[in-house]
C-alpha positions, 0 to 999 in steps of 0.5 A: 234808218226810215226808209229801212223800217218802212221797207220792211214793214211794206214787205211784211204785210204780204208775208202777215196776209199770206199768213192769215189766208193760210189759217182759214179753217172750217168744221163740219158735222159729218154725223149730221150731214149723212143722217139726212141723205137718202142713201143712208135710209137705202143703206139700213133697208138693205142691212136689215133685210139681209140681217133678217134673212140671216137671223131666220137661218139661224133661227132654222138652225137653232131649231133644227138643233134643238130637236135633234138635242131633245130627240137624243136626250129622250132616247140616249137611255136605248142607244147603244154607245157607239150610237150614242158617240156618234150622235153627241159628235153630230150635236157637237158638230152641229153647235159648230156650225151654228157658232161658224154661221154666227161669226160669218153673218156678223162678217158678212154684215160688217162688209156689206155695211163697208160696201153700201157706206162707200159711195155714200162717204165718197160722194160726202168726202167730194162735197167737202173737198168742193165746199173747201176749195171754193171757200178757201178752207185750208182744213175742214174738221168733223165738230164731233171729235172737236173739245171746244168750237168757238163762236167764231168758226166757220160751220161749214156743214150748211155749205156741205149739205146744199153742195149735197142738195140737202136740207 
């Protein structure tokens, strides 16, 4: 009975190791790590030249609207109503238009944020794949989403940052 209860307590110690290698676990502060990489400065240049050639397209056309309007409101008295149709169709047309240029600017933004974001997030993504392995993390979690963060737990984020060559 002896030799039954040591062989399996000399069995369970590799399984209990095993165990606790698998459990070793990390977190990071995505927002933080991105932050302070110099992509990220280049990626909001680029959004907002492209937000400002934009805005004065539609600052353009807004104006040129606006003249318009004035134009057919002063002289809407000394048109004649075919006349008078036509130009609130090319009003109406033209607030279309200025609707249609609003919502392909905002789609036009959104995708080259996408575009200019996802090297920035592949490169962050290897850096914390690299950091994991080399540590033995069997997951790596972003402290942001996190409810409670134990004193205890591994930050990764430093790791993460000099693998990115950032202070």
């Amino acid at each position: 009975m002896y030799k039954k209860i040591v062989l399996f307590a000399l069995l369970m110690i590799p399984v209990t190791m095993f165990a606790q290698e698998i459990q070793k676990n990390a977190h990071i502060n995505y927002q933080e790590i991105t932050s302070v990489m110099p992509e990220i400065a280049q990626l909001q240049d680029s959004l907002k030249s492209t937000a400002a050639t934009l805005e004065a397209e539609l600052t353009g056309m807004k104006d040129e609207y606006n003249t318009k309007l004035t134009d057919w409101l002063e002289k809407q008295n000394t048109l004649a109503e075919s006349i008078k149709l036509r130009r609130q169709q090319e009003l109406s047309d033209y607030q279309d238009r200025i609707q249609n240029f609003q919502e392909y600017a905002g789609v036009m933004l959104q995708q080259l944020q996408q575009t200019l974001a996802a090297p920035i997030q592949e490169k962050v993504m290897k850096a914390i794949k690299d950091v994991a392995t080399e540590n033995h993390y069997t997951y790596v979690f972003d402290s942001v989403s996190l409810l409670f963060i134990s004193p205890q737990a591994i930050d990764a984020t430093p790791l993460v940052k000099a693998k990115l060559g950032l202070k």
